[in-house]
C-alpha positions in Angstrom: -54.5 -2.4 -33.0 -50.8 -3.2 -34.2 -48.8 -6.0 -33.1 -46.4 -3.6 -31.5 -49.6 -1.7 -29.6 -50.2 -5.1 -27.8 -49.3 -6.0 -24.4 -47.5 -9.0 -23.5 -48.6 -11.5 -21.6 -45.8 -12.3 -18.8 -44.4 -15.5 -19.1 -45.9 -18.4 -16.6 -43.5 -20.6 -15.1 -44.6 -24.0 -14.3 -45.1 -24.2 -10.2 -43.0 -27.6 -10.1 -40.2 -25.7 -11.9 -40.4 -23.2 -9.5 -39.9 -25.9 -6.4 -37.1 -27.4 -8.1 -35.6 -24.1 -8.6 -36.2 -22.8 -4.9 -35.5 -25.8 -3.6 -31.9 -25.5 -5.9 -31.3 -22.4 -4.5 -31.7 -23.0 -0.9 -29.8 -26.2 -1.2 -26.8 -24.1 -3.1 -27.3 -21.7 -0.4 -27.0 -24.0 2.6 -23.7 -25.4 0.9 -22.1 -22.5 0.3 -22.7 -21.4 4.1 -21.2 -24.5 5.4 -18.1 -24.0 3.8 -17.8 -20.5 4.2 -18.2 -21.5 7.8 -15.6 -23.8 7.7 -13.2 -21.9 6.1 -13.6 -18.7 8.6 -14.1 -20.9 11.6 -9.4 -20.9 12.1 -9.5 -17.4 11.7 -12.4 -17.2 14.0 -10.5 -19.1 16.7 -7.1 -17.2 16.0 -8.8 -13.4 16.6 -10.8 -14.5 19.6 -7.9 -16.7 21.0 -5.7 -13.8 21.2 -8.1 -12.2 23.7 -8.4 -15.3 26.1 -6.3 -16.2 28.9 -4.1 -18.9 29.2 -6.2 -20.8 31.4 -8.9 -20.6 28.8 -6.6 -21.6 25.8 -5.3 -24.3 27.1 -8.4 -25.9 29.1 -9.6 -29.5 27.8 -13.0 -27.8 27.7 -12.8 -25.7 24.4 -14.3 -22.0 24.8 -15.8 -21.3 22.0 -16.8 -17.7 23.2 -14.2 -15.8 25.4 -16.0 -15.5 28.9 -12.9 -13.1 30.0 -11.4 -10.6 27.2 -8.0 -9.6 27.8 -5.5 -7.7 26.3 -2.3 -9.5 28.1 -1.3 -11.2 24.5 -1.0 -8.0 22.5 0.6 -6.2 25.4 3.4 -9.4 25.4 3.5 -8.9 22.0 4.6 -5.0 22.0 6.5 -5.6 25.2 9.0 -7.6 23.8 11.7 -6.6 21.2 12.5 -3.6 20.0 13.5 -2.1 17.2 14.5 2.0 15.1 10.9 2.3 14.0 12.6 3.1 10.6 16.0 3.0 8.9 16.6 5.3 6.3 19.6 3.7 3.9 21.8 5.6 1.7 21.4 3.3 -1.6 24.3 0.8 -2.2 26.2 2.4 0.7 27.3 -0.9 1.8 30.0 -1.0 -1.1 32.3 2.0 0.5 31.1 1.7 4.2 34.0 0.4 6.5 32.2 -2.9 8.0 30.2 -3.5 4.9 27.0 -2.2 6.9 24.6 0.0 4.9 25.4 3.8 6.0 21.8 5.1 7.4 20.7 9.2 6.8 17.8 8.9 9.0 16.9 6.5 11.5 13.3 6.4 13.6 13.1 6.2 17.9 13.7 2.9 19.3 10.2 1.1 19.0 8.2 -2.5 19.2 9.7 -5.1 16.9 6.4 -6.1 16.1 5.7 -2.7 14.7 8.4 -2.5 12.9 7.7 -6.0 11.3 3.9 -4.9 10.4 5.6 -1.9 8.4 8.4 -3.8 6.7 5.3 -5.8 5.6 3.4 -3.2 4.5 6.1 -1.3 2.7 7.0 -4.8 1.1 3.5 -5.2 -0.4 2.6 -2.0 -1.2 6.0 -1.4 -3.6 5.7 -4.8 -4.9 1.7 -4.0 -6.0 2.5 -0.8 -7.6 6.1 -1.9 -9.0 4.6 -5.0 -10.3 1.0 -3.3 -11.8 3.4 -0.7 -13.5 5.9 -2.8 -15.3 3.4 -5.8 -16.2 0.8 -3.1 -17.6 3.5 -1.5 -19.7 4.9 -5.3 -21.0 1.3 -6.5 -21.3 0.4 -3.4 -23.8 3.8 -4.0 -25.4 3.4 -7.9 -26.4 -0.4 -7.6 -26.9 -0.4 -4.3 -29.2 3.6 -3.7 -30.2 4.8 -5.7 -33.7 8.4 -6.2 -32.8 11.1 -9.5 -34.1 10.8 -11.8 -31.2 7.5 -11.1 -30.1 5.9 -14.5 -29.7 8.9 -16.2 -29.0 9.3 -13.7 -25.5 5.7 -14.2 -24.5 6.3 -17.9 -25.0 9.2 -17.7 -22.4 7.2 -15.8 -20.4 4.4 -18.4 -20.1 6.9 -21.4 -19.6 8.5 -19.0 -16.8 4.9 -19.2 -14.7 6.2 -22.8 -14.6 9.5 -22.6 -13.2 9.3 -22.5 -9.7 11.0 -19.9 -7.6 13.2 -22.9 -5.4 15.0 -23.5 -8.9 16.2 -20.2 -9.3 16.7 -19.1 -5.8 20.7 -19.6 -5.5 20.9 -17.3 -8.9 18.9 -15.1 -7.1 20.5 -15.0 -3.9 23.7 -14.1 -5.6 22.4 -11.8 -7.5 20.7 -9.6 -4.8 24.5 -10.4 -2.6 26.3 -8.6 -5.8 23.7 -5.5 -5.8 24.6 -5.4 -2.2 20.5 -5.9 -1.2 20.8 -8.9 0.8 19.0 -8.7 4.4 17.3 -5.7 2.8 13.5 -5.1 1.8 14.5 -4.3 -1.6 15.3 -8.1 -2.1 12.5 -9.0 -1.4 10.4 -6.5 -3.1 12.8 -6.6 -6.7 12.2 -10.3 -7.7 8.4 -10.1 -7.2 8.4 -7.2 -10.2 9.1 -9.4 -12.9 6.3 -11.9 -12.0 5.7 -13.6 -15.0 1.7 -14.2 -14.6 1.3 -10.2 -14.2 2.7 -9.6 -17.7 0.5 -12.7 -19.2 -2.7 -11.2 -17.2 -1.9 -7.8 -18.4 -1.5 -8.9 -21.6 -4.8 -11.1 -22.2 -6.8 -7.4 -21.0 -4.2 -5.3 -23.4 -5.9 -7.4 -26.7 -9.2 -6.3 -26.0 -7.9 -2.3 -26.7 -9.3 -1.1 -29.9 -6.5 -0.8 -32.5 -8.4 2.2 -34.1 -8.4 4.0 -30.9 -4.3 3.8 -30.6 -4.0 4.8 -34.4 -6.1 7.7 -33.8 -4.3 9.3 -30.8 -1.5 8.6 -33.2 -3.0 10.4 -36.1 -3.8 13.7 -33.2 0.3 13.8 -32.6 -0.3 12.0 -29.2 3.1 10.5 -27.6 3.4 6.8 -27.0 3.5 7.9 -22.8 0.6 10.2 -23.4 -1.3 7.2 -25.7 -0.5 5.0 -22.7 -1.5 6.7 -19.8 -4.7 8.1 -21.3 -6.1 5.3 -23.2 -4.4 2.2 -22.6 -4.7 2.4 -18.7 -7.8 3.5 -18.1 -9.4 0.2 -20.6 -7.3 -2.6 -18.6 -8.4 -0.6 -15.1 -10.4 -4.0 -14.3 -7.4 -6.1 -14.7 -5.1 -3.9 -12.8 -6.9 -4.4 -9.4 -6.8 -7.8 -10.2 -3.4 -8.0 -10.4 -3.2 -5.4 -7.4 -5.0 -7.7 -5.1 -3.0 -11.0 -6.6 0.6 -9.4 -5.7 -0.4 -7.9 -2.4 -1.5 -11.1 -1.1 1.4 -13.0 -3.1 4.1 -10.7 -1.6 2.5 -10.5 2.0 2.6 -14.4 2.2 5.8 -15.3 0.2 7.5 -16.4 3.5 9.7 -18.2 1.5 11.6 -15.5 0.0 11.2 -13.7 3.3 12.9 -16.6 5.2 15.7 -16.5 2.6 16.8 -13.2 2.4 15.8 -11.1 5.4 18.0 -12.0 8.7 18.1 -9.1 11.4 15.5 -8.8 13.2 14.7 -5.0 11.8 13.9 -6.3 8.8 12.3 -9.1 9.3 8.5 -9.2 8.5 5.3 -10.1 10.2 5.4 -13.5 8.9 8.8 -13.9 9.9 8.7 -12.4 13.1 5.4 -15.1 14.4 7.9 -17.7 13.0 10.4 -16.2 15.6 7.9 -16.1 18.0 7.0 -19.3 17.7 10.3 -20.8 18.1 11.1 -19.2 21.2 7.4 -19.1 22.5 6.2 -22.6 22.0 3.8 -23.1 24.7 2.8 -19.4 24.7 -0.5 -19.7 22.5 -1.9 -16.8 22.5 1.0 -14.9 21.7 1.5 -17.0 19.1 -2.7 -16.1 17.8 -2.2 -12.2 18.7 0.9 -12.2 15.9 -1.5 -14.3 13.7 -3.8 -12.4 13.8 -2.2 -9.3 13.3 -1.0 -10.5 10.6 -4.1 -11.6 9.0 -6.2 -9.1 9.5 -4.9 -6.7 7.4 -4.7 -8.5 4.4 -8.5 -9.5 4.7 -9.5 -5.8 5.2 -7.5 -5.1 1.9 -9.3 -8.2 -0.2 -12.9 -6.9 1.1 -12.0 -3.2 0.0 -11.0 -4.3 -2.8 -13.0 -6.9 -3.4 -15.0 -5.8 -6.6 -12.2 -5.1 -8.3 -11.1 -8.3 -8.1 -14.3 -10.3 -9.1 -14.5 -7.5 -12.2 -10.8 -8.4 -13.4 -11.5 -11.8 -13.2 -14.7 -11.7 -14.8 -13.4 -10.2 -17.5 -10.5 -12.4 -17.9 -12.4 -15.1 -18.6 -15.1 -13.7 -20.6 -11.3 -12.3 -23.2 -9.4 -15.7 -22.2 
C-alpha cells in the first residue's frame, strides 16, 4: 500500500485545549452581546418611545415595554407643516428670475413637511452615493493605473485633504455654492460631498490590485478606454464600491453640519434638520421628538443590513491590499 493509499488519522486535540477554547468562545460571545446590547438599547427606547403616551414617557417609573401602543406621535408628526411634495427647478434660473427665486416647471400637491424632509434626504444620499462611487472609481483607476507628470504629487494632496476638516473650508464653500446660485438648494449639499477625498484614496488602494496584463490586452483587442473601464475595471473593484456606497450614504445622511449651513426654507430642509426644528419648538413634546428620530434612523439601518456584506467584503479586502 502507498503512502498516498493511506488514510489519515484525524488530528486529536487535547480536551483541556478544547475547554480553553469553548470557554474563549463563550466568554467572546457573552462580550460581544453585551455591547451589542448596549449599543441598540437608545434605538430601542427611541422606536418604542414614539408609540407610548405621554403619560408613559414622562412617568418616574420607566416603561421599558409600551403597555398602550399609540400612533398620536406619528400622526402630530404629519399633522403639522406642510410643504409642495416636490419642486421641480429650472437649473440656475435664479440668475434671470425677477426676485432672485429659482423659477420652478413642475411643482408636487401641498403635502406633510416631514415627508418632504424624508425625500430631500433620500434624494440627498442617493445622488451623493452614486455621484461620489462614479467620480472616485474613475480617479482611483486613474492614479492607481494612469502614468501621468504629477501623479504622486496629486494623490499626495489628496491624502493630506482627508485631513483638512470641512469647518476650514466652509466660508470658501459657501461662497462658492452663493456664486453657482445653489445656496438653500439640495444640490449644495449634494456637490461638495462628490469630491470626498477618502473615496478616491479607497478607490484607488482596490484599482492596484487590477491586473496590468488584463488592461494591455483589451488594449491590444482595440477596446476604448470607456469600454476598458466599464468592462473590466468595474466589475474587479465591485467589493470596494459598496463599500464606499455604504460610507457616503451614511456620511451624507448624517452630515448635519453641512445641512445646517446651507439649507434654510423649510422645503428643503432634511430629516435631520427638520427633528432639529422640532425640537426647538417642541421641547417638552418627547415623543414627537422619538417618532422624527426614529424615522430618521430607521432607514439608514435598513440600508447598512441590505447592504451589509458588501460592506464587510470591501473592507476585507481593503485590508488584506492596504
Amino acid at each position: 500500500m502507498t503512502a498516498t493509499a493511506k488514510k489519515q488519522k484525524p488530528l486529536k486535540r487535547h480536551p483541556s485545549k478544547l475547554k480553553k477554547m469553548s470557554a474563549y468562545m463563550m466568554l467572546t460571545f457573552i462580550l460581544i452581546s453585551i455591547v451589542a446590547v448596549l449599543f441598540a438599547f437608545p434605538l430601542y427606547w427611541i422606536i418604542t418611545g414614539s408609540f407610548k403616551t405621554g403619560a408613559a414617557i414622562n412617568s418616574t417609573t420607566p416603561e421599558w415595554w409600551p403597555s398602550q401602543w399609540v400612533l398620536t406621535n406619528y400622526q402630530k408628526l404629519f399633522a403639522g407643516k406642510s410643504a409642495p411634495l416636490w419642486q421641480l427647478a429650472v437649473p440656475f434660473s435664479r440668475s434671470f428670475s425677477a426676485d432672485g427665486e429659482p423659477i420652478y416647471f413642475s411643482v408636487g400637491p401641498t403635502a406633510p413637511a416631514a415627508l418632504r424632509w424624508m425625500i430631500n434626504t433620500v434624494f440627498m444620499a442617493v445622488m451623493s452615493m452614486i455621484l461620489t462611487c462614479v467620480t472616485a472609481a474613475m480617479a482611483g483607476y486613474a492614479l492607481a493605473k494612469k502614468r501621468f507628470v504629477g501623479r504622486r504629487l496629486l494623490f499626495t494632496l489628496i491624502v493630506c485633504a482627508m485631513a483638512l476638516p470641512k469647518q476650514v473650508i466652509l466660508i470658501p464653500l459657501l461662497r462658492e455654492m452663493s456664486a453657482l446660485n445653489l445656496y438653500n438648494t439640495i444640490w449644495a449639499v449634494i456637490f461638495p460631498i462628490v469630491g470626498w477625498p477618502f473615496g478616491v484614496f479607497l478607490m484607488k488602494q482596490f484599482s492596484e490590485g487590477i491586473p496590468t496584463e488584463m488592461l494591455e490586452a483589451a488594449r491590444i483587442d482595440g477596446a476604448s478606454e470607456a469600454r476598458t473601464f466599464v468592462s473590466i475595471v468595474l466589475p474587479m473593484v465591485k467589493p470596494g464600491i459598496g463599500a464606499l456606497a455604504i460610507f457616503t450614504f451614511i456620511n451624507s445622511w448624517n452630515d448635519y453640519f453641512m445641512q445646517l449651513i446651507m439649507l434654510s426654507s423649510t422645503s428643503n430642509l432634511t430629516i435631520s434638520l427638520g427633528i432639529a426644528k422640532l425640537q426647538a419648538e417642541n421641547s417638552t413634546d418627547f415623543g414627537l421628538i422619538m417618532a422624527g428620530a426614529a424615522l430618521a434612523a430607521v432607514p439608514i439601518i435598513i440600508i447598512f443590513l441590505i447592504f451589509q456584506k458588501y460592506f464587510t467584503k470591501g473592507i476585507a479586502m481593503g485590508a488584506v491590499k492596504g
